[in-house]
C-alpha positions in Angstrom: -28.3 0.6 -62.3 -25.3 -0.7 -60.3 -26.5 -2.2 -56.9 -25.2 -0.7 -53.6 -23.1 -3.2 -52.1 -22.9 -3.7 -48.1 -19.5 -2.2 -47.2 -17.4 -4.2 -45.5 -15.7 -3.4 -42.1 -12.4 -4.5 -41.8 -10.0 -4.5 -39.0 -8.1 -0.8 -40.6 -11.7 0.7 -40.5 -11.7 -0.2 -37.0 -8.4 0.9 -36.0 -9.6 4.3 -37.8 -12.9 4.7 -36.2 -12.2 3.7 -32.7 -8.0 4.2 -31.8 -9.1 5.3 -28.0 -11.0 2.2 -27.5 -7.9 -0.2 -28.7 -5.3 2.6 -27.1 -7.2 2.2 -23.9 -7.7 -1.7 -24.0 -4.1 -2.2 -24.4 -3.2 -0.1 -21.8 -5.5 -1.8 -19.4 -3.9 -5.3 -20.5 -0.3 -3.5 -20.1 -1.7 -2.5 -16.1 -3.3 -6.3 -15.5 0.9 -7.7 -16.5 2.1 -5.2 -13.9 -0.6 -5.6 -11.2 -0.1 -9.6 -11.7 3.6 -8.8 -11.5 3.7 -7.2 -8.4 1.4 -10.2 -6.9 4.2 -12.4 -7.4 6.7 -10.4 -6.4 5.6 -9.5 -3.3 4.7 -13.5 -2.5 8.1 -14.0 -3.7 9.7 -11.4 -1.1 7.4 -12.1 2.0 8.7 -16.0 1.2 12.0 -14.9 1.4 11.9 -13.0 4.4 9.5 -15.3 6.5 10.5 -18.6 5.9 14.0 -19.4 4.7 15.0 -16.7 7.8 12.9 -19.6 9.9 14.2 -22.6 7.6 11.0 -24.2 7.8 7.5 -24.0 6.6 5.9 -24.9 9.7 6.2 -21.2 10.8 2.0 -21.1 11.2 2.2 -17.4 12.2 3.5 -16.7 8.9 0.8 -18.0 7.1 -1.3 -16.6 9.1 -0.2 -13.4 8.6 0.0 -13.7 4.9 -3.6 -14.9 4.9 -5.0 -11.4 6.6 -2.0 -9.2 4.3 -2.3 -10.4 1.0 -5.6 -11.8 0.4 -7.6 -8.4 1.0 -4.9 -6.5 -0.8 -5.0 -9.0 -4.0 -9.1 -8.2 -3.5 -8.9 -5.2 -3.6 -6.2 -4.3 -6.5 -8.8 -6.7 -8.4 -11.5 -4.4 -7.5 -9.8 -1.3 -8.7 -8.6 -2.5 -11.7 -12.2 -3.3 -12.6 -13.8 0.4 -11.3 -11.2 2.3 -11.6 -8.0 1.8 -13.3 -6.8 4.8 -13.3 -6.3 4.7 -9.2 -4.7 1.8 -9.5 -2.3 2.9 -12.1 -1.1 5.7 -9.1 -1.2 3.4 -6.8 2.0 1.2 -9.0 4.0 4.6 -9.3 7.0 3.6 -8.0 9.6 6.6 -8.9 9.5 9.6 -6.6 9.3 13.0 -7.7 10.5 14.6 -4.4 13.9 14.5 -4.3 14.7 14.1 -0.6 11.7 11.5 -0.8 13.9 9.1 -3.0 16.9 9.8 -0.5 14.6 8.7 1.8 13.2 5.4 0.1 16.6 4.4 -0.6 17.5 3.6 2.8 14.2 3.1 4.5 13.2 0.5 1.9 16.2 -2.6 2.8 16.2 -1.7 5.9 12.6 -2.7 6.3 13.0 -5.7 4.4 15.9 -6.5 6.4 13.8 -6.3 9.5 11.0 -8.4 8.3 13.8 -11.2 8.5 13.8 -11.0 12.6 10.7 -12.8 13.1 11.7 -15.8 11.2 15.0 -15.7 12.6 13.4 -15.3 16.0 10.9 -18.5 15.2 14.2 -20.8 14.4 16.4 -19.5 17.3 13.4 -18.9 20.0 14.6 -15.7 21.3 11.1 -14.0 22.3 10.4 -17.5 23.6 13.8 -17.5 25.6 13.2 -14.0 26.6 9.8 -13.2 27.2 7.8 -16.7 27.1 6.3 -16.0 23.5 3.5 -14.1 22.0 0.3 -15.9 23.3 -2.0 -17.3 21.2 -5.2 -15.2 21.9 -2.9 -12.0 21.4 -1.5 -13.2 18.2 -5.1 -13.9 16.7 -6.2 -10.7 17.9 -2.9 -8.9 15.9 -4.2 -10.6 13.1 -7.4 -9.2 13.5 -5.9 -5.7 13.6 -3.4 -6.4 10.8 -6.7 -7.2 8.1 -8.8 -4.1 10.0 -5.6 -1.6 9.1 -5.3 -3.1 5.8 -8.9 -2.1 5.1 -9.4 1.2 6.6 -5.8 1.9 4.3 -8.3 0.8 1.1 -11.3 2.9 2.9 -8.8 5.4 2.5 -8.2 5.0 -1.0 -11.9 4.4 -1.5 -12.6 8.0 -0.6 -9.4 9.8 -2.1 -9.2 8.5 -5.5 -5.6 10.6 -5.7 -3.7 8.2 -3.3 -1.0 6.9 -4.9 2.3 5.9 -3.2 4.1 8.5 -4.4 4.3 12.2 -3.5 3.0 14.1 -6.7 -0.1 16.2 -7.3 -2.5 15.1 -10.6 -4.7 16.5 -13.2 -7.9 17.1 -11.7 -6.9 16.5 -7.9 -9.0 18.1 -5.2 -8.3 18.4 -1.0 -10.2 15.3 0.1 -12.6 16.5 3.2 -14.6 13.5 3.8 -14.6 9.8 5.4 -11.2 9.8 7.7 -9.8 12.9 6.2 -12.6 14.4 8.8 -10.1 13.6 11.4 -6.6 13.4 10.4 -4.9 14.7 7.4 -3.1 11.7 6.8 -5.2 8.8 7.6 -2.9 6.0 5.1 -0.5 6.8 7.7 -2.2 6.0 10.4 -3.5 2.6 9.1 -0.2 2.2 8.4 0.9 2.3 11.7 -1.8 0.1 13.2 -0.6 -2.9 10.6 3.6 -2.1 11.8 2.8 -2.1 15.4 0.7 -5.2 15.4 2.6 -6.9 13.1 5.4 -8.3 15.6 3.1 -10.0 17.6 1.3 -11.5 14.5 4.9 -13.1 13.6 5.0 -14.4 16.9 7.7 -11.8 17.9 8.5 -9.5 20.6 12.7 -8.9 19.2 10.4 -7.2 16.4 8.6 -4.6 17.9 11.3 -2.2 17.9 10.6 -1.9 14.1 7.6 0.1 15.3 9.8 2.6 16.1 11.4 3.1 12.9 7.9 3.3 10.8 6.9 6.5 13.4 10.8 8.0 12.7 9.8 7.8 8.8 6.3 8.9 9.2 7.9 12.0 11.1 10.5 12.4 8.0 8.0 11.8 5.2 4.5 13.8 5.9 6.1 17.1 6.6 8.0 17.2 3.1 4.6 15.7 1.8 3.0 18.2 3.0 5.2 20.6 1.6 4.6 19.6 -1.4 0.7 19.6 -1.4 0.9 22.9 0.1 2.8 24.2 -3.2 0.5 22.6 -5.3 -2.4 21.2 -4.1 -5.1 24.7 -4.2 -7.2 24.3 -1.3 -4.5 22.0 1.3 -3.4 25.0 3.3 -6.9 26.1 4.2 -7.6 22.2 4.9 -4.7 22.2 6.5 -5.9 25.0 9.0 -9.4 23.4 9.8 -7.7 20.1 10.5 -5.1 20.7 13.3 -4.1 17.0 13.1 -1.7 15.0 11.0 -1.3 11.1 12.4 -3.1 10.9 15.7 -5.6 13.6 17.2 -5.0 16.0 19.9 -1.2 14.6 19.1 0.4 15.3 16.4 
């Protein structure tokens, strides 16, 4: 009587029994490459546009500022990609669907980039300085302090609305968000947003800069209503949020 003989598993059986498991693995690897790529690129930009604008790397604010900007946001893709992938996969979307939102980001984004130059520009020339006296010291630790709390209540955000990506598109599955900020405002990224561009001149150590604030309301005032738009279209549910909560950026505002 022959004897049964233990089969043995090789690496096709596995590939047979479990493809999800190695489709999803891989995929996750494929999301670490491109969350590890952005790190670097946006260390490489910020270095650009901070200190070779100041020609020095004495420019203290700057660090500073990077300290409070990119080590929560580095913390917090980590955390994502651990919990929930899938949010953070949305949340590297870089292609707009929208088409007047890509006209939009085509400008917008150089020119921001362009004006992140000023304040290391300003730090080599000493025009706030020559103008104004400077940003004081207590005022730019306290812009600090306001630059990490927007950065966080932007991942609170994203915390409770697991549908926040950086692009304008509705998902599988997505539901109106009621809770947590959305209680108050509809957009509440927005408005963390704003808190982080505001403060952010005097961070750098640059008054010149504040009229950069300016420009971030102008493309919130662009950008939420065709948002907006869209959500109303196909988001079932947004209009009757939309109707209960009177306020887009900043109640009893706008």
């Amino acid at each position: 009587m022959p004897i049964p003989q233990p089969h043995a598993t090789t690496s096709e059986d596995n590939r047979a029994t479990c493809p999800t498991d190695s489709a999803a693995a891989l995929s996750k690897r494929r999301l670490l490459v491109r969350m590890l790529a952005g790190f670097v690129l946006i260390l490489s930009l910020f270095a650009v546009v901070f200190f070779i604008p100041a020609g020095t790397l004495r420019y203290w604010q700057a660090w500073a500022y990077l300290a409070v900007l990119v080590i929560p946001i580095i913390s917090c893709y980590c955390y994502f990609y651990r919990v929930d992938p899938d949010l953070l996969e949305r949340r590297l979307r870089q292609r707009e669907q929208v088409q007047e939102q890509k006209q939009l980001l085509r400008w917008t984004r150089p020119l921001f980039i362009a004006v992140l130059t000023v304040p290391g520009f300003d730090y080599r020339f000493g025009w706030s300085k020559t103008l104004l006296g400077g940003v004081p010291l207590w005022l730019t630790v306290v812009s600090d302090a306001m630059v990490l709390a927007a950065i966080l209540s932007v991942w609170w955000v994203v915390n409770v609305n697991r549908y926040a990506g950086r692009t304008i598109q509705v998902d599988a599955g997505q539901k109106v968000i009621t809770t947590g900020p959305y209680r108050f405002i509809r957009h509440p990224m927005y408005a963390g947003s704003a808190v982080l561009f505001f403060f952010t001149p005097m961070a750098l150590n640059s008054w010149v800069m504040m009229p950069v604030f300016a420009l971030w309301v102008l493309f919130c005032v662009v950008r939420i209503p065709s948002e907006e738009k869209v959500l109303r279209e196909q988001l079932p549910g947004y209009t009757e949020y939309c109707q209960r909560t009177r306020y887009r950026l900043i109640p009893l505002v706008w």
